[in-house]
C-alpha positions in Angstrom: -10.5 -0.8 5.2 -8.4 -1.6 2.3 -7.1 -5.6 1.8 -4.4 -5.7 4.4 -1.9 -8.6 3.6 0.5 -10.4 6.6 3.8 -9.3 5.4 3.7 -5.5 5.6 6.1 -3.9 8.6 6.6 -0.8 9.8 9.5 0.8 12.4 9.7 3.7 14.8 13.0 4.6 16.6 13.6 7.2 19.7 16.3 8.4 21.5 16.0 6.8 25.1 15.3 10.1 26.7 15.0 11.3 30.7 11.0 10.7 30.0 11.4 7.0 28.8 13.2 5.9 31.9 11.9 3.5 34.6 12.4 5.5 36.6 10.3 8.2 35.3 7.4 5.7 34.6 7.2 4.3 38.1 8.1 1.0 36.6 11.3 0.7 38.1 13.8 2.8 39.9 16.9 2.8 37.4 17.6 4.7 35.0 17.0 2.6 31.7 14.8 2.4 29.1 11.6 2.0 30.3 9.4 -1.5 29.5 6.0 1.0 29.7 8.0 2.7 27.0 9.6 0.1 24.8 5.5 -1.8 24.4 4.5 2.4 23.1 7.1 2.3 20.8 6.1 -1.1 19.4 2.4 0.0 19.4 3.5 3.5 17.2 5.3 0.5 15.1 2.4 -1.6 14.5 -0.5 1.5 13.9 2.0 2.7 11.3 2.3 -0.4 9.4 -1.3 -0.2 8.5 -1.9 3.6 8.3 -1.9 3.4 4.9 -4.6 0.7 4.3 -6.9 2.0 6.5 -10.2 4.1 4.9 -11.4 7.4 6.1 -12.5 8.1 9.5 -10.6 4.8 10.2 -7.9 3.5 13.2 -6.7 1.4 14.8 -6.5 0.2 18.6 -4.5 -2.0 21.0 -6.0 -4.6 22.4 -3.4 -6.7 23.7 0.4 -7.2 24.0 2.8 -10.2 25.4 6.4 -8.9 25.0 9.7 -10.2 27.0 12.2 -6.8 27.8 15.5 -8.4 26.7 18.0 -5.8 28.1 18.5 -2.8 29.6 19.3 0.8 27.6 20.8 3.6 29.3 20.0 7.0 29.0 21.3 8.9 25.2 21.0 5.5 23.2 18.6 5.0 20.1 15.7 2.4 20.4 13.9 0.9 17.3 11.1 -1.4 17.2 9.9 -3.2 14.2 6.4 -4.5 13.8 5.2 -7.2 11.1 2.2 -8.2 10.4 1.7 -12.1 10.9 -2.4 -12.4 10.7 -5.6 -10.4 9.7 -9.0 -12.1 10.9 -11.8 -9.4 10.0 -10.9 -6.2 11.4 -8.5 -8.3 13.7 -4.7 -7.8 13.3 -1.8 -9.9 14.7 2.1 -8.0 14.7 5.3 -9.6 16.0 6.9 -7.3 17.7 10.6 -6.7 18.2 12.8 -4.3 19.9 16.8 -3.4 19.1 18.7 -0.8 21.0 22.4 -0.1 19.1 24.1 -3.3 20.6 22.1 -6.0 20.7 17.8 -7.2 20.5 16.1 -5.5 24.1 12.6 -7.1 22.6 10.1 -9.5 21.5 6.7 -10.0 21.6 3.0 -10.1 20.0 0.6 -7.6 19.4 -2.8 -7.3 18.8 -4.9 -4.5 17.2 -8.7 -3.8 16.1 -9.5 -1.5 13.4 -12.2 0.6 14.7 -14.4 3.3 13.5 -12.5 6.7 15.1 -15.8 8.6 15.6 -18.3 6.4 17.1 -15.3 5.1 19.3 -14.5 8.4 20.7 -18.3 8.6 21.6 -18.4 6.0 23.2 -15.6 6.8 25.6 -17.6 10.3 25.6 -20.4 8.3 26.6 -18.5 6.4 29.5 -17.2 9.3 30.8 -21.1 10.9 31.1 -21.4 7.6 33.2 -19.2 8.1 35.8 -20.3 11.8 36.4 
């Protein structure tokens, strides 16, 4: 892993789409942008922020997430979600996270990732797997 700095951001933005609804996700029965959805879209926000400082064979995961859904978005608007890197401890990183439909902040929250070796990762949910066989 490359020297990560706090500082460095990243966004992601979506249409809100039939498959991003509550009501899709069994978090709700409206038809509004999803919470499920809105903490994915902040997680895509977050991984890409640090991509580019990650070595080979390198990702990240998500290992936690406290966020507060705002407000509701209907169906046809754009989301975007911005996350900012506040703290790196080892391979430890801490994001604010924050989510904007077209009108107004739907949003907020922390999240936390690990940078993780992709292979032996993967093997070991493999390995889990072979467990419960």
């Amino acid at each position: 892993m490359k020297k990560i700095e706090p500082g460095i951001s990243a966004e992601l933005q979506i249409e809100v789409s039939k498959e991003t609804l509550a009501s899709q996700w069994g978090s709700g029965i409206v038809e509004v942008f999803s919470t499920p959805a809105m903490i994915g879209l902040m997680e895509g926000a977050a991984e890409k922020a640090v991509r580019p400082y990650l070595d080979e064979g390198e990702t990240t995961v998500g290992t936690w997430v406290s966020v507060k859904h705002l407000a509701a978005t209907p169906l046809g608007m754009k989301v975007r979600a911005v996350a900012v890197l506040q703290a790196v401890e080892g391979r430890r990183l801490s994001f604010k996270v924050e989510a904007w439909d077209e009108v107004e902040r739907i949003g907020e929250g922390e999240h936390e990732r690990f940078v993780v070796d992709r292979e032996r990762f993967t093997q070991k949910a493999k390995e889990k797997r072979k467990q419960a066989c």
